[in-house]
N, C-alpha and C positions, 0 to 999 in steps of 0.2 A: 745522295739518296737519303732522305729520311729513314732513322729506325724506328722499326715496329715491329719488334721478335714474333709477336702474334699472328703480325699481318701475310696474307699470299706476298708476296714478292714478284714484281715485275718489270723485266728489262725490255725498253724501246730502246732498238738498234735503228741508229738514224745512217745516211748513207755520208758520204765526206765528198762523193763525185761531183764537181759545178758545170762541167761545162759536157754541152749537149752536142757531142760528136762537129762542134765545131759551128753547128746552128744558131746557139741560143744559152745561156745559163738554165741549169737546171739547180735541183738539189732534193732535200726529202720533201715530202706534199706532208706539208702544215696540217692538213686536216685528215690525214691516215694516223700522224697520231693524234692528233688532238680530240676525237671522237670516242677513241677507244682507250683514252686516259680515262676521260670522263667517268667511261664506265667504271672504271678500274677502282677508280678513287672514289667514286658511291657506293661503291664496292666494298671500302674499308682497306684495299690493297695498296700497298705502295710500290711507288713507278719510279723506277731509276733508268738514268738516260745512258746511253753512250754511242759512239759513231765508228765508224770503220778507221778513221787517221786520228780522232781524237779531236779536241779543240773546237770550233767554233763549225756547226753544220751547216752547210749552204741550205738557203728554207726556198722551198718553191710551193706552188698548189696552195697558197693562200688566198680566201677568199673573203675580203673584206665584208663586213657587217657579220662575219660569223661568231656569234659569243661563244661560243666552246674553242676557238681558235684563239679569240682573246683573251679567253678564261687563261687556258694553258699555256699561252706566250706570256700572260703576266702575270701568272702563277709566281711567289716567291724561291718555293723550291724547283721549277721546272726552270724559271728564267737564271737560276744560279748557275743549276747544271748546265743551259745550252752555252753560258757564254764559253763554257772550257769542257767539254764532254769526253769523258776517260775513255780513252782508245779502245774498242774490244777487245784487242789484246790484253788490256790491263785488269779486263774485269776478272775476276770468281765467280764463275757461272752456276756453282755450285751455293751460293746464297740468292738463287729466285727459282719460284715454283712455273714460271713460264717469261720464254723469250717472243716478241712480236718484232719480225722485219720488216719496219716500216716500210713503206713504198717511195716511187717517186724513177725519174726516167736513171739517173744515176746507176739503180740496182743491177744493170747493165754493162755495167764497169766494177761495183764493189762487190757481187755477192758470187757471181759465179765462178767456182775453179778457188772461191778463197779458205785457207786450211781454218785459219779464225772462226767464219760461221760455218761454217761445217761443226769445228769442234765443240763449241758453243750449244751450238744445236744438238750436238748428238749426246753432251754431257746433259742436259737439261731434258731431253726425251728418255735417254737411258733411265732417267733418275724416276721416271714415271709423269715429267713436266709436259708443260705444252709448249707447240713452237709452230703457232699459225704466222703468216705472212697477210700483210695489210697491200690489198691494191684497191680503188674506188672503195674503200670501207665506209658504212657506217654506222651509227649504231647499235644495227640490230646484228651486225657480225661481232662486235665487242661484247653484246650482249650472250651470241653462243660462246665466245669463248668465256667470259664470265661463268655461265652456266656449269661448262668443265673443270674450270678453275676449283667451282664450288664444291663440285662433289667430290674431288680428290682431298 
């Protein structure tokens, strides 16, 4: 993650699940977060990545010709973090003003029953953060959460 002592602070929690009950590969939908990065980062916030296992996040929900997809896939500092993304476990939740769980069929296997985003989440809401959840997101839900970001 880029610093910017100034900056809101924001953690995209990506998922680590690939495989869809045995159907099909899944993993996080490329464009839940890459929309509401966008915002983030016109924003003036800075977006720090991490996943439930850590390391390299299974990407699903890509939709080719989307430039906020390619924006954020080949972003410098986003494409640094994806290739090795610090385990939730390892983060400090206590350096960002709001956590987003990104979507994607996986969250199905990582988030529910997990003590991790639980405590993540509840350090981050405690503290007066935000802790929206990303499913079909698009800009104009990055957009309310921005809104919130702001006035805190």
């Amino acid at each position: 993650m880029s610093e910017n002592n100034d900056a809101k602070h924001v953690l995209l929690v990506l998922i680590s699940h690939s495989d869809l009950g045995g159907v099909r590969p899944t993993g996080f939908y490329v464009d839940e977060a890459a929309h509401p990065w966008q915002v983030f980062r016109r924003m003036g916030f800075t977006v720090g990545l991490a996943s439930i296992a850590g390391g390299v996040p299974p990407q699903a929900g890509r939709h080719p010709g989307d430039p906020v997809q390619e924006q954020f896939l080949h972003d410098a500092d986003i494409s640094r973090q994806l290739v090795n993304t610090r385990a939730l476990a390892q983060v400090n939740a206590n350096r960002y003003d709001a956590v987003l769980f990104v979507g994607g069929h996986g969250v199905m296997w990582d988030f529910p029953n997990n003590s991790v985003v639980n405590a993540v989440g509840r350090n981050i809401w405690e503290r007066g953060g935000i802790v929206p959840w990303a499913c079909v997101t698009d800009e104009k839900y990055a957009v309310a959460v921005k809104e919130v970001l702001v006035e805190k």
